[in-house]
N, C-alpha and C positions, 0 to 999 in steps of 0.2 A: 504494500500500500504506500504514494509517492503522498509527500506531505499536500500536496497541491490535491488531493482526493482524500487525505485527511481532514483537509479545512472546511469544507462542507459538510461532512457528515457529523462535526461536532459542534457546526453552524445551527446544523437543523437540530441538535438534538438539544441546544442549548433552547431554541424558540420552542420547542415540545416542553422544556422544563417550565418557562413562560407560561406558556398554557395551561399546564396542568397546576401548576400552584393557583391559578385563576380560577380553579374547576373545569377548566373548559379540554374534559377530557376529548371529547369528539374531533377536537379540533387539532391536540397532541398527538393521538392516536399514528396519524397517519406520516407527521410528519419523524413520528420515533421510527416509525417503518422503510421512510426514505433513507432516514439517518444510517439506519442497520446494513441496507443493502448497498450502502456507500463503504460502511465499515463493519463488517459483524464481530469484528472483536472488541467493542465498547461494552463491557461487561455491563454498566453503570448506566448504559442506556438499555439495554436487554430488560435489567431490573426498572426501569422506570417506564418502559412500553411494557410492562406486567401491571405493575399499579394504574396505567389507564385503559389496559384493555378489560381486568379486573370491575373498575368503575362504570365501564360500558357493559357489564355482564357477563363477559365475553372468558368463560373462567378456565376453559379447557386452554386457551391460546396465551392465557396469563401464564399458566401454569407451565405451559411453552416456556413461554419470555423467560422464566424465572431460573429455569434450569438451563437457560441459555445462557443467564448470567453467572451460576455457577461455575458452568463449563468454560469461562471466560473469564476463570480466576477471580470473582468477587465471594469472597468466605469469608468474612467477615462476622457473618451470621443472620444479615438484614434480609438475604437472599433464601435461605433456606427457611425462616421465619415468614417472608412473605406467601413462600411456595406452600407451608403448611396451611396458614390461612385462607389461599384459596381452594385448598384440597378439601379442606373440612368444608368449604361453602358448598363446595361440588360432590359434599360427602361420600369423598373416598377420605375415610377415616382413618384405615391402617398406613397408607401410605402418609394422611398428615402428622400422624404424629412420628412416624420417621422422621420423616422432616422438621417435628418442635425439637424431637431430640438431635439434632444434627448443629441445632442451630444455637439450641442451648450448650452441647457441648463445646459450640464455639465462642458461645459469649452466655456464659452461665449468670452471669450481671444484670441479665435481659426479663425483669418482672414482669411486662407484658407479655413474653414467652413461654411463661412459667402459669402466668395467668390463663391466658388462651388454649394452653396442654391440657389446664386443668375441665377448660370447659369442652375440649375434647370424648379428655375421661370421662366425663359426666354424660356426654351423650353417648359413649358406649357402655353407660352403667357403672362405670367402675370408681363410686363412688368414695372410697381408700384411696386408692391412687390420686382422684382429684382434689381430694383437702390434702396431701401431701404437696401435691404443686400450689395449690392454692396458699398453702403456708409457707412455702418459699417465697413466692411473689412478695409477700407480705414481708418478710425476714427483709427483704431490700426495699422495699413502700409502706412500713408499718399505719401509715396512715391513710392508705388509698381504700376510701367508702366500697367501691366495687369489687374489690378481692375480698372483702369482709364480707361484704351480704353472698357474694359467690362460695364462699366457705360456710356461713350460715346454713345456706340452701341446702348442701352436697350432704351437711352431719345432719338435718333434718331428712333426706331422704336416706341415708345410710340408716340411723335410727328405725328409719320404719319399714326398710326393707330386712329386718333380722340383724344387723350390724350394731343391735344395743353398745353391746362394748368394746367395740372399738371406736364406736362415735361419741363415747362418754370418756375415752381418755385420747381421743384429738380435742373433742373439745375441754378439757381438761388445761394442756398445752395452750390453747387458744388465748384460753383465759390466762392462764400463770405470762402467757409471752404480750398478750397487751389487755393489762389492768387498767388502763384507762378508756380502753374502746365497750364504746355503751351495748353492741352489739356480742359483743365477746360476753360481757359481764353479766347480760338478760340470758340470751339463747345460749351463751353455753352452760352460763348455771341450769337452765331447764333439762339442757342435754346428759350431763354429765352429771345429772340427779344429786346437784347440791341445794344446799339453800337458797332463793330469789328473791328479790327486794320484795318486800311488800306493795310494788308499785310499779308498772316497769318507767326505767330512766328517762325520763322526759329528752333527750338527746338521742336515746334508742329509737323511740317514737320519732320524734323530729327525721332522724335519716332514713327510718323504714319508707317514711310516707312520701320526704323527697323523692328518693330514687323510685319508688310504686308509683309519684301520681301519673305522667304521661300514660301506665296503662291498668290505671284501678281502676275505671270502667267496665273496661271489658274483660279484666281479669272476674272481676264481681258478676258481670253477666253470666260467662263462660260456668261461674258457681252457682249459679240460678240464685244470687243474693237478694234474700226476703225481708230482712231486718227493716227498711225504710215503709215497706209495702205493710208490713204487720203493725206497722206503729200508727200508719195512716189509717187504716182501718178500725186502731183501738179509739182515732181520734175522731171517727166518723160516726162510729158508733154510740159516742160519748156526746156528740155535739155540740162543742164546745164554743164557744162566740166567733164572732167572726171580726173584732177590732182587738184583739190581746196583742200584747207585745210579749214575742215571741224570741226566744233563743235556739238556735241549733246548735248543740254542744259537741265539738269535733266536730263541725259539719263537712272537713275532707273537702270534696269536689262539688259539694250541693246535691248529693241525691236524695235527700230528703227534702229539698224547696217549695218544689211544687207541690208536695203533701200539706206544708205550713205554710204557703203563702196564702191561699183563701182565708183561713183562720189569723190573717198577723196587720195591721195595721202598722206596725214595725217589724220587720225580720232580721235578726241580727246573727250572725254566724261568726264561730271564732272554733281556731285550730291551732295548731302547734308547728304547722307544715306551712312554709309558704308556696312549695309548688302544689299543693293539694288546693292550698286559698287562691292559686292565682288561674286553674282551672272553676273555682266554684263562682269568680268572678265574671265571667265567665256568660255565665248562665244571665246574667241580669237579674235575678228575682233576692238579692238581697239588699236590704236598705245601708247596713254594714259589714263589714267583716273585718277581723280581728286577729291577729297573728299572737296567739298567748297560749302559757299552761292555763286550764281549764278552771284548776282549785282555786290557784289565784282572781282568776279573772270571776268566776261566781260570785267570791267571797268580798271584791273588791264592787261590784255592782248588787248591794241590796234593799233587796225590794223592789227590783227593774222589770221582773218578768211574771208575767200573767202563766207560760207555761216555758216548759226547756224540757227539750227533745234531747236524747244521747242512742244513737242508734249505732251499738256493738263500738259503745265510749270507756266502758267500766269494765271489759272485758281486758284493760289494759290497767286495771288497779285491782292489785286482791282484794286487800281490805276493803272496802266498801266508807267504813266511817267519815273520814275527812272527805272524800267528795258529796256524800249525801249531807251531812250539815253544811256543808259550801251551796248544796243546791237547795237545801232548806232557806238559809240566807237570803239565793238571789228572788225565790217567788216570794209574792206578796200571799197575804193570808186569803186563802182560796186557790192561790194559783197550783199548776199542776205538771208533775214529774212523768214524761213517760220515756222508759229505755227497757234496751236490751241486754243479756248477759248471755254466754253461754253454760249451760245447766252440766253441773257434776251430779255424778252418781251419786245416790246416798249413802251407797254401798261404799265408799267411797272413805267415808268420816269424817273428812275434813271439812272448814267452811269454805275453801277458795283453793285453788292449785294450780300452779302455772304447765302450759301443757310446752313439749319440743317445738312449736309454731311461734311461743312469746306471748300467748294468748294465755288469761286465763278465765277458769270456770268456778262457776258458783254454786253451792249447797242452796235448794231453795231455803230452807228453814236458814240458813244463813241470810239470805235476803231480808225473810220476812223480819228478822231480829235488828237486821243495821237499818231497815227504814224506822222500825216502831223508836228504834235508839233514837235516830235521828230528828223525831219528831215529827215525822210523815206519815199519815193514815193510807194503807194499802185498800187500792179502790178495786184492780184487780191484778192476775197473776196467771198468766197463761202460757200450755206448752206449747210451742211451736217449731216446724225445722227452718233453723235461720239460713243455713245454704249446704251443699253437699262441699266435702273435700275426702281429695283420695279416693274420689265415689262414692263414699258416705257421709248419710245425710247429721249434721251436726244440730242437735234439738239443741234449744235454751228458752230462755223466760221472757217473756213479754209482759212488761210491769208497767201499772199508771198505777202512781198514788197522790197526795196530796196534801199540801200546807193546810193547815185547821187554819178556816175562818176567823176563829175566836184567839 
């Protein structure tokens, strides 16, 4: 190759880099192609006509590219890390993860390598293996949100496919190697069958719900989720005026709105999540909404609300006490409580128990004793199935009780 036909090919490849940093892969595409057939040994252009043929869908011809840049001496590890990435897209899964390991062999440093391996393993099951890369990832990103809910997920499904203990001493580790991550500290005390806060971390909650709101919709659909439908109904039933001023307590994304906005002359919504409030915003059907813990914000508004909705809100505090005299506080005398729990066995003994999901479940007789505690007259108390998970359908309590008039 005469440098006078090198200068073009690293002309063109340089305007395709142009491009594609622009997104405009369509438009890169062709000109990495020109570049190649002028020079096929630009390893670094091979690897970068993978990434936009890749972007164009194009994954069998990425995956070309990529071991074309291999073969043209790029080992570095970005190359064999790419090539997995699109293998898995194109699920050939044995061959990608040859490839994460090829690449981590070569830049074992590479957390997103480690991370991506792990979500390999996960879709071939091999749910050991993937908390093991998943805690590598982490060993070099100890703070990265997405390798923690990714390892969350993997001991939650290890746990309930027979792998009790071994998901109890990963997440064991989990927790001893990051005492400060709120996810570690919730899910893996549940996992690993220790003790749980009385409450899960209000930071726990906060990151669950960031990284879920884009697809809590249709996650909750896909569960056939009842929870908002059964409280509309408790309130339909009950019929209750039609100018209260209303709270939706964790109201998430607003799937309760529509149920409370006929009955609200004020609608007020507050959560813990701000990507959850900025899809419930959203909807238009709120007067305000409010980016707060929940106990605080009751306790700090009393005597605001004629009724305060919590649909599958206390599912995320065992005890019960301190959020029910919070919502004692916020209604006015007459006004009215209705939420969701999900219901523990009685067989069971406990009042409350957190389950490997983060969730916890409630003894009804447990209920009925932290309202009366609380100062709330139980109006009623019903069993219903709040959504299926795993396939099965998950029963809990449908409650409306009530501040005394007097």
């Amino acid at each position: 190759m005469t440098g006078a036909a090198l200068l073009p090919a690293v002309k063109l490849s340089r305007q395709a880099d142009a491009l594609a940093a622009g997104g405009d892969a369509a438009g890169a595409e062709p000109l990495y192609a020109q570049a190649l057939a002028a020079d096929p040994t630009l390893a670094g252009t091979h690897n970068n006509h993978g990434n936009a043929l890749r972007a164009l869908g194009r994954l069998e011809e990425a995956a070309t590219a990529y071991r074309a840049a291999v073969a043209h001496g790029l080992h570095e590890g970005m190359a064999h890390y790419n090539l997995g990435s699109v293998l898995r897209q194109a699920e050939r899964r044995e061959a990608a993860e040859a490839a994460f390991r090829q690449a981590l062999a070569l830049r074992p440093d590479h957390a997103e390598a480690w991370n991506n391996c792990g979500n390999l393993l996960r879709d071939l099951g091999r749910f050991g293996g993937a908390a093991v890369d998943y805690r590598r990832a982490l060993a070099l990103r100890p703070d990265w949100a997405d390798a923690h809910d990714n390892l969350s997920a993997v001991l939650y499904l290890l746990h309930e496919q027979g792998g009790e203990e071994d998901a109890a001493t990963l997440a064991r580790l989990w927790r001893r190697d990051h005492p400060g991550n709120p996810l570690a500290r919730h899910i893996g005390a549940a996992i690993a069958g220790e003790e749980a806060d009385t409450r899960a971390p209000d930071d726990y909650v906060r990151q669950t719900f960031d990284l879920f709101a884009e697809e809590f919709d249709r996650k909750l659909a896909e569960l056939d989720y009842r929870a908002p439908a059964l409280l509309a109904g408790l309130l339909s039933d009950d019929a209750p005026a039609a100018d209260l001023d209303v709270l939706d307590a964790g109201c998430g994304t607003g799937l309760c709105a529509a149920a409370l906005r006929p009955y609200a002359r004020r609608l007020v919504g507050v959560d813990l999540s701000d990507g959850m409030l900025e899809r419930a915003r959203g909807r238009g059907l709120y007067d305000a909404l409010h980016e707060a813990e929940l106990v605080g914000f009751l306790t700090g508004h009393r005597q605001a609300f004629d009724l305060v909705m919590a649909a599958d809100v206390f599912c995320y505090f065992g005890s019960l006490d301190e959020a029910l005299a919070a919502a004692r506080a916020a209604l006015r005398p007459g006004g009215r409580l209705a939420f969701t729990v999900e219901e523990l066995d009685p067989a069971d003994g406990r009042p409350h128990r957190v389950a490997t999901h983060g969730r916890y479940a409630h003894a009804e007789a447990y209920v009925r004793a932290a309202l009366a505690g609380a100062g709330l007259v139980l109006l009623r108390c019903g069993h219903d199935r709040l959504r299926f998970e795993s396939g099965e359908p998950v029963m809990g309590l449908v409650v409306l009780a009530e501040r005394p008039a007097a």
